[in-house]
KEKEMAR-421929 format. One record per residue (C-alpha): residue number from 1; residue in one letter; y, z, x. Coordinates in steps of 0.25 Angstrom, whole numbers, plus 5000, padded with zeros to 4 digits. Layout:
BEGIN
SITE;NUM;A;Y;Z;X
...
//
This chain:
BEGIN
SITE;1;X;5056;4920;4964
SITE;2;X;5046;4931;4969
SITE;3;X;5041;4940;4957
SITE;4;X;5045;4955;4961
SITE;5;X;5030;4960;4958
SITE;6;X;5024;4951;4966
SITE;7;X;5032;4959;4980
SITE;8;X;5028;4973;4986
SITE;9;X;5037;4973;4998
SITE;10;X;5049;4962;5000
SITE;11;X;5061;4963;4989
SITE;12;X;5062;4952;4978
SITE;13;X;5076;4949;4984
SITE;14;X;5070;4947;4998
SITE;15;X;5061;4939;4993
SITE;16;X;5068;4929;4985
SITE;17;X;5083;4928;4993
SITE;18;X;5083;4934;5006
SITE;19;X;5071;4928;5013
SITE;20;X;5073;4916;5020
SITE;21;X;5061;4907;5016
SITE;22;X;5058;4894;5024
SITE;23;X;5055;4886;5012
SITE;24;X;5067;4889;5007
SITE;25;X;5076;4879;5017
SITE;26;X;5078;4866;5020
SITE;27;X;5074;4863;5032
SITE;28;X;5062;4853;5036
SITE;29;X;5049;4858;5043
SITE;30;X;5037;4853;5049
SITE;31;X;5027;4856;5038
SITE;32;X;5015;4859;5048
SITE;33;X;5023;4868;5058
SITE;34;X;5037;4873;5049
SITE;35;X;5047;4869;5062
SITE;36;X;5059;4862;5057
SITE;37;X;5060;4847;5058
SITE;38;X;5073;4838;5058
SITE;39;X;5068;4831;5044
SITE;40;X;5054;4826;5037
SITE;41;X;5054;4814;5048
SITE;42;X;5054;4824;5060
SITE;43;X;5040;4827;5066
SITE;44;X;5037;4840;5070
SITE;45;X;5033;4846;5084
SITE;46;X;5022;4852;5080
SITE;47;X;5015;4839;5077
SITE;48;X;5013;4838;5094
SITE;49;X;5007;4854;5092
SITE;50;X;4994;4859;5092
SITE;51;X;4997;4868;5080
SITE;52;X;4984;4875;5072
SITE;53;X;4989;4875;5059
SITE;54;X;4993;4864;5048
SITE;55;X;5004;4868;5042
SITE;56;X;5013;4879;5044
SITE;57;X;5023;4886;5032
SITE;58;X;5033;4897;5033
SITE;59;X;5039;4903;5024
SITE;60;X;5050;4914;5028
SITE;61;X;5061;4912;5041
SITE;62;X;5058;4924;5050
SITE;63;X;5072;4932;5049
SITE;64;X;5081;4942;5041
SITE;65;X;5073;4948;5031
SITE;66;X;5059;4941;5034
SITE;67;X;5057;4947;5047
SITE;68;X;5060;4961;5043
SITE;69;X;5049;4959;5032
SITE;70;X;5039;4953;5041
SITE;71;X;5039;4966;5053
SITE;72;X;5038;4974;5041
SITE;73;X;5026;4967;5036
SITE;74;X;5020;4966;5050
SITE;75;X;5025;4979;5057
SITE;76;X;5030;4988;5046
SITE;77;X;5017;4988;5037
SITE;78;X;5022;4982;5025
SITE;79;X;5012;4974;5022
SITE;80;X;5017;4971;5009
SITE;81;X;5027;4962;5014
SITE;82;X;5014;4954;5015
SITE;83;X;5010;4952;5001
SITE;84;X;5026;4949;4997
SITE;85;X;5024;4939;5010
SITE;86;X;5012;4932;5004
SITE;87;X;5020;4934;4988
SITE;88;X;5031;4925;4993
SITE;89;X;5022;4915;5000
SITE;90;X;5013;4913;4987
SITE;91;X;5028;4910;4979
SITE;92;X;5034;4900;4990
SITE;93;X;5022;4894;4993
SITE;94;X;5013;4895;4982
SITE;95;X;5011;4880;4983
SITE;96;X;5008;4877;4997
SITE;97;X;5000;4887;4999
SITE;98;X;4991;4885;4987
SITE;99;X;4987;4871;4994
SITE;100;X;4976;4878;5001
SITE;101;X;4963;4885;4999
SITE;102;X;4965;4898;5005
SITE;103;X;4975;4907;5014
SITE;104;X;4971;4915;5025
SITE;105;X;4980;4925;5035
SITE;106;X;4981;4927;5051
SITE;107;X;4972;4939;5056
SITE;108;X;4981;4951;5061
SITE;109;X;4977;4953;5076
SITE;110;X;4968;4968;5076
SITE;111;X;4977;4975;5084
SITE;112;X;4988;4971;5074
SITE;113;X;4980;4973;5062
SITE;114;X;4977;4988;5065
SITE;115;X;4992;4991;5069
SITE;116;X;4996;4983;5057
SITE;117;X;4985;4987;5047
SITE;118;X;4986;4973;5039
SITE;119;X;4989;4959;5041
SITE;120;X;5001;4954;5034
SITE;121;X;4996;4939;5035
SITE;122;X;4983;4943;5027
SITE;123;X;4991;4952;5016
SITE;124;X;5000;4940;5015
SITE;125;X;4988;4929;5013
SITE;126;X;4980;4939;5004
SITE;127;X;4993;4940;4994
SITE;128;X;4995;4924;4996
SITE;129;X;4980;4924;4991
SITE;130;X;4983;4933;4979
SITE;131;X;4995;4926;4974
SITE;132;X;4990;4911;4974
SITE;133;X;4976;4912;4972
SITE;134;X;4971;4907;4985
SITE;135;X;4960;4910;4994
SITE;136;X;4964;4920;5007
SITE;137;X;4953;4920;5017
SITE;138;X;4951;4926;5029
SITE;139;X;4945;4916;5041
SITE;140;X;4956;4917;5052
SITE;141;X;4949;4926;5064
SITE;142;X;4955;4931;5075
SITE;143;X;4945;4930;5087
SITE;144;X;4942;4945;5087
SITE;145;X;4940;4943;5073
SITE;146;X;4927;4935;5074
SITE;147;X;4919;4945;5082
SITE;148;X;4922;4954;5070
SITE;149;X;4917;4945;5060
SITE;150;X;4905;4943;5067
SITE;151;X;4901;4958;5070
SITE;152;X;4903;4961;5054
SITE;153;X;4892;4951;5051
SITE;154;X;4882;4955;5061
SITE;155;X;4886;4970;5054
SITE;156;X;4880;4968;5041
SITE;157;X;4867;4965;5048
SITE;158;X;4865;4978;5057
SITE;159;X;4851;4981;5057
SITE;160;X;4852;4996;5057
SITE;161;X;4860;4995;5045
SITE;162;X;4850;4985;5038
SITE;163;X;4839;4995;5039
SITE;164;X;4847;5007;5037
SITE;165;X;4850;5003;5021
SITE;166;X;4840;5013;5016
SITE;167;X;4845;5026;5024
SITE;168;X;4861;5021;5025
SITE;169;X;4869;5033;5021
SITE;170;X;4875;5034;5009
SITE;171;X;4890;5036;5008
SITE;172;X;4892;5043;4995
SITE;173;X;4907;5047;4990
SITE;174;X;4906;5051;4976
SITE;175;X;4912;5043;4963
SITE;176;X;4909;5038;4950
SITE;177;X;4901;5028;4954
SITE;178;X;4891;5032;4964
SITE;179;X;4889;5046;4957
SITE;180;X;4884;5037;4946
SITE;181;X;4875;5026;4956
SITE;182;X;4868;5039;4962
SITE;183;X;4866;5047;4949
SITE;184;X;4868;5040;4937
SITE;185;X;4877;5049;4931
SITE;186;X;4892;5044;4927
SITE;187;X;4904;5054;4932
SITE;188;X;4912;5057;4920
SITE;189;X;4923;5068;4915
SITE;190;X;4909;5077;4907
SITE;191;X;4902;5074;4922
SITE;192;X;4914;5081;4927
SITE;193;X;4917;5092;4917
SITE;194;X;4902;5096;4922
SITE;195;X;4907;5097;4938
SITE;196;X;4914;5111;4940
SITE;197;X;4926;5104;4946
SITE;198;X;4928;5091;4952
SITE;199;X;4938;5088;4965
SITE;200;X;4933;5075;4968
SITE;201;X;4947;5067;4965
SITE;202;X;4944;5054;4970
SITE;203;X;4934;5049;4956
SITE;204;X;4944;5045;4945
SITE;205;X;4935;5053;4935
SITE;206;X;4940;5067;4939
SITE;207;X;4954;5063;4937
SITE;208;X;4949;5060;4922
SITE;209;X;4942;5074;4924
SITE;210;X;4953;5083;4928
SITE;211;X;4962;5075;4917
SITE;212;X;4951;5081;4909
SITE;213;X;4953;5095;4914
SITE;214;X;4968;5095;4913
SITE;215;X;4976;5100;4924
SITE;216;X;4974;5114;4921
SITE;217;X;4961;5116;4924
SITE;218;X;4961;5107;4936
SITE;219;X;4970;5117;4942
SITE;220;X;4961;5128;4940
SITE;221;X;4952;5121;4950
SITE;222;X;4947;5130;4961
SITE;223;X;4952;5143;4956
SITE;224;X;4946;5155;4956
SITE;225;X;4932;5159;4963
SITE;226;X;4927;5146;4959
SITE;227;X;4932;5135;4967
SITE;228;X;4928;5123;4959
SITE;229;X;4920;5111;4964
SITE;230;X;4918;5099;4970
SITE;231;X;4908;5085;4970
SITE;232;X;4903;5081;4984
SITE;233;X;4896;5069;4987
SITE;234;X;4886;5070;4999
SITE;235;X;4883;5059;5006
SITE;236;X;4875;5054;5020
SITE;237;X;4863;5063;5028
SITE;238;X;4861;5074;5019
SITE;239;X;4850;5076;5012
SITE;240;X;4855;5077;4996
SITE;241;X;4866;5066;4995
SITE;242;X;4873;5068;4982
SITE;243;X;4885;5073;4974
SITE;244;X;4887;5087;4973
SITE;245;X;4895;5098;4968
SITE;246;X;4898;5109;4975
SITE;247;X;4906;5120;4973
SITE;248;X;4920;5121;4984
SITE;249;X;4918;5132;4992
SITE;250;X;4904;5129;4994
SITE;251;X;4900;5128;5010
SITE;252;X;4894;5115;5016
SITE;253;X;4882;5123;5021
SITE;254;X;4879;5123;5006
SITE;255;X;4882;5110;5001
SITE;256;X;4874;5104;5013
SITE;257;X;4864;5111;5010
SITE;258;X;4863;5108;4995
SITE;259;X;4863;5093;4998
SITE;260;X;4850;5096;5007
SITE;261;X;4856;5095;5020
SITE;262;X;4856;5086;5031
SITE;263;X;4843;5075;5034
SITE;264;X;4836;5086;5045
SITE;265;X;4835;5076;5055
SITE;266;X;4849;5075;5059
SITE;267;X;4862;5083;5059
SITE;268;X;4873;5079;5052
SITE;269;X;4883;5071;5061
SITE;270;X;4897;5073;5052
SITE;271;X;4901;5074;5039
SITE;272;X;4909;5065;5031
SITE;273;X;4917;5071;5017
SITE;274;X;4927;5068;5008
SITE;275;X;4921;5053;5007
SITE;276;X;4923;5049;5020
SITE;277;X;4937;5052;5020
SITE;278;X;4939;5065;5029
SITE;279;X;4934;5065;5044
SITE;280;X;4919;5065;5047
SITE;281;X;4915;5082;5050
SITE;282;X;4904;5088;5057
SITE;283;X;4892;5094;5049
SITE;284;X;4898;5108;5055
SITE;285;X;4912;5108;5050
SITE;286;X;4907;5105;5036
SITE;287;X;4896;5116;5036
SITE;288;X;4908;5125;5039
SITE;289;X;4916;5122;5027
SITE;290;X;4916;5124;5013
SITE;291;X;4919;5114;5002
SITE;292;X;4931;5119;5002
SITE;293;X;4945;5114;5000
SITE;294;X;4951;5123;5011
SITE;295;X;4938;5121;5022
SITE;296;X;4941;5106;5019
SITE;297;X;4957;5105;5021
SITE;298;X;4954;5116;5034
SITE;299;X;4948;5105;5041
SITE;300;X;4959;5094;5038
SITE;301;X;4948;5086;5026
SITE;302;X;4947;5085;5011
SITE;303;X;4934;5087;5003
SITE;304;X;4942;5076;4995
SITE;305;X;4929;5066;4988
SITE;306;X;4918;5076;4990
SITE;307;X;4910;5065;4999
SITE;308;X;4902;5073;5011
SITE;309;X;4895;5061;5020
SITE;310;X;4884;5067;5029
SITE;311;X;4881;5059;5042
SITE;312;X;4869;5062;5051
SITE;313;X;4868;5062;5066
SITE;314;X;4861;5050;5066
SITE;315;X;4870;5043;5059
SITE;316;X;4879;5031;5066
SITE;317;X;4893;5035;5063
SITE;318;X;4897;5022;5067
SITE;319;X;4889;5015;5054
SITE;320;X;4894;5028;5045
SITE;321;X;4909;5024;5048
SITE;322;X;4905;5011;5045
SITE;323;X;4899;5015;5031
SITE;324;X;4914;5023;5030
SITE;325;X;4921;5010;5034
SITE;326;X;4912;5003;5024
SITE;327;X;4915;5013;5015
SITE;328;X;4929;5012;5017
SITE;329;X;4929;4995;5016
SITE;330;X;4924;4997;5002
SITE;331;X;4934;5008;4994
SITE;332;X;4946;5003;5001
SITE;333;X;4953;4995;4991
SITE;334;X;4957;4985;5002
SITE;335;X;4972;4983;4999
SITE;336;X;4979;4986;5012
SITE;337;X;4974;4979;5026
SITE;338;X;4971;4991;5033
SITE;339;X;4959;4993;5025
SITE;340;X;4954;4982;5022
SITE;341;X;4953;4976;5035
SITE;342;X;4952;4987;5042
SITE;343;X;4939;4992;5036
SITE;344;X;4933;4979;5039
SITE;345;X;4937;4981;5054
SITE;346;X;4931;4993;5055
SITE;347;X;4919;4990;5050
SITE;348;X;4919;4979;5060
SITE;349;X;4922;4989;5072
SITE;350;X;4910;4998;5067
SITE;351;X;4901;4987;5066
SITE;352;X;4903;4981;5079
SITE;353;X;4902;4996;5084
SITE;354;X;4888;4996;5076
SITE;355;X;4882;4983;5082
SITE;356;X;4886;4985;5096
SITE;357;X;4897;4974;5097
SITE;358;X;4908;4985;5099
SITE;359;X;4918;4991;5113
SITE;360;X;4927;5002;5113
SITE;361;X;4940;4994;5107
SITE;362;X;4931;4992;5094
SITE;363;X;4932;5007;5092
SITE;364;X;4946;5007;5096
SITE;365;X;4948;4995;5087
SITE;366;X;4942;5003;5075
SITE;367;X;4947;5015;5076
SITE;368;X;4962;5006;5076
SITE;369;X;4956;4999;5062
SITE;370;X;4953;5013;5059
SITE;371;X;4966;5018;5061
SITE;372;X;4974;5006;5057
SITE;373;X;4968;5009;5041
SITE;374;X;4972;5023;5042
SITE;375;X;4986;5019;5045
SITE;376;X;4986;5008;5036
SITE;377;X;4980;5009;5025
SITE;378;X;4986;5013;5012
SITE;379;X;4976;5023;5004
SITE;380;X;4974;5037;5010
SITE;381;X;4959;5036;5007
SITE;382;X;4957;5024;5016
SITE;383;X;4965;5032;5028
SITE;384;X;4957;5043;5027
SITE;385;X;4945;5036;5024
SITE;386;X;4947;5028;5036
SITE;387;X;4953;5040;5045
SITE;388;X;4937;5046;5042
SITE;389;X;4930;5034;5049
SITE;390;X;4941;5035;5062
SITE;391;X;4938;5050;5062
SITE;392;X;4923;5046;5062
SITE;393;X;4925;5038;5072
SITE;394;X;4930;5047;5082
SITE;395;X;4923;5059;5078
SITE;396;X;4909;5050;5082
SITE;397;X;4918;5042;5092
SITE;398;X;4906;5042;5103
SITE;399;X;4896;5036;5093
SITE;400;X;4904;5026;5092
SITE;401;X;4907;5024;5108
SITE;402;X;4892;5025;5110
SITE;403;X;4890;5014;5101
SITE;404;X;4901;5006;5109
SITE;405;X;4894;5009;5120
SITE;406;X;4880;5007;5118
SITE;407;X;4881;4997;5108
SITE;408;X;4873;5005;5098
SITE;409;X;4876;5017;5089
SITE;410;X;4871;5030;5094
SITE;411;X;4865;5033;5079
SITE;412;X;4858;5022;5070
SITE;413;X;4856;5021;5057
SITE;414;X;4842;5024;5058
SITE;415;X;4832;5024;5065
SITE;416;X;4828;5013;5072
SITE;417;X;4812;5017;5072
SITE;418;X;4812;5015;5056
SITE;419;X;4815;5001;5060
SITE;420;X;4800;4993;5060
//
């Protein structure tokens, strides 16, 4: 019998009595194809049939009870049905399938896979893997596939990017760890005590912090003529990259300035803040604003992490929303499909854009990957994460069409005279 634990979706009782299993009769089959032969003496039809596999095994009748879970699995997205699919192929066939050296899955077809947002063959092969210890790899290709494959290797040898290392811009959201990798100083509760007050939520230390502080005085916060405030960490094309704090109700005017401005040569292009994870602003609408919760929440974003990304003029914003994609590839905990292949996608659209290789239905196709996250994925932070690369995408659409067009980005990394 099916341990309980090891099921997220179908019920014990289901499992155990009501689902008609194939192996559980007693009829005779062709070992290679699983058609039903008159007795062990019979030979099959599919010995005078081109057939490209070796051996076939089912395992459940497709009726009643089985079909109802399979359109829920495929259509419905309960992709959990998956994992207790891959659960009871590990008990039932445990010993046949541990007679090879690794598993693999079927590829979802693209146009599937971004209405879908997972591939319930792959769930069920990764949970196979788990279970019985064996090797899942991925080598089956769909045709379209293979391009992909070989646009991402001739990526990582981009010569802009290869010259570029020493001027890349630096995405900087501030935590523990790189506060302390920039300027060797731990954040702890006494670090903190010495801050007026912190709003930054996302670092596990301020929980300990406002623990500290008991809930009382938390709630005192942002009263009175002082308004309390707040650690940002500025990034990109301005001059004095670094954390700061700032008082809220300061104006950007000031804070720009404090941090020396923008490099003279260019204007600023857009703005990034709250860690990538609210829509790309103009320069202007920032310089408008205060820090301010209520300028924030008047212009539908939230000041959330304190991460303020500058981005020049003659930045490509093709390769900054591939640094975000990047960005995103990397803190995503890669549980549900959506992200974890879908980044990868992405990443592929962009870099096909970049090198030239690219029409107008890899946009499109992009933007569906882009889509397809949002609607899929599980964690909030991914969604909106993601939902800031597809609104960069459209705010700086036409740079994007130029390089479709022209087959080359309207703004380089640098400067192609610095290259002797």
């Amino acid at each position: 019998m099916i341990e309980s634990e090891k099921i997220n979706y179908i019920c014990i009782d289901c499992i155990n009595k009501k689902l008609d299993y194939i192996h559980a009769d007693d009829y005779i089959r062709c070992e290679r194809c699983g058609k039903l032969l008159e007795d062990k003496n019979s030979t099959c039809a599919c010995k005078y049939e081109e057939i490209y596999f070796d051996e076939c095994k089912s395992m459940l009748y497709y009726k009643d009870i089985t079909v109802n879970l399979i359109h829920k699995m495929k259509f419905g997205h309960r992709y959990l049905i998956s994992q207790d699919f891959g659960v009871i192929l590990s008990f039932y066939y445990k010993d046949y399938i541990k007679k090879f050296d690794a598993i693999t899955f079927v590829p979802l077809g693209k146009n599937r896979f971004f209405e879908r947002g997972y591939n319930q063959s792959e769930l069920i092969a990764k949970t196979i893997s788990k279970i019985l210890n064996i090797k899942n790899i991925d080598i089956i290709l769909r045709s379209y596939y293979s391009e992909e494959k070989n646009i991402l290797i001739k990526a990582l040898a981009e010569i802009e990017d290869i010259y570029y290392i020493n001027n890349e811009i630096k995405i900087n959201i501030y935590d523990e760890n790189s506060y302390y990798d920039n300027y060797k100083e731990k954040i702890t509760i006494p670090f903190l005590e010495n801050k007026n007050y912190i709003f930054d939520l996302e670092t596990i230390t301020q929980f300990g912090y406002f623990a500290h502080i008991g809930k009382d005085n938390f709630k005192k916060y942002g009263e009175g003529n002082f308004k309390g405030s707040i650690l940002l960490s500025l990034s990109g094309d301005i001059n004095i990259p670094n954390l700061y704090e700032f008082e809220l109700s300061n104006s950007f005017n000031d804070i720009i300035r404090i941090a020396g401005n923008a490099p003279k040569d260019y204007d600023i292009k857009c703005v990034f803040t709250n860690g990538f994870l609210n829509p790309p602003m103009d320069i202007e609408s920032l310089l408008n604003i205060s820090l301010d919760y209520n300028d924030f929440n008047n212009l539908n974003i939230k000041i959330g992490n304190g991460g303020i990304c500058f981005i020049s003029e003659n930045r490509c914003i093709i390769r900054v929303s591939l640094k975000i994609v990047q960005f995103a590839k990397n803190i995503s905990c890669k549980k549900c499909m959506p992200c974890s292949f879908g980044f990868n996608l992405c990443e592929y659209y962009l870099n096909k854009i970049i090198l030239g290789k690219s029409d107008n239905s890899d946009l499109i196709d992009l933007k569906n990957t882009l889509n397809m996250i949002i609607k899929g994925s599980s964690c909030l932070y991914i969604r909106n994460l993601t939902n800031c690369i597809l609104q960069t995408i459209e705010k700086f659409n036409y740079e994007f069409l130029y390089a479709i067009e022209k087959k080359i980005t309207l703004y380089s990394f640098i400067n192609k005279t610095d290259i002797i």
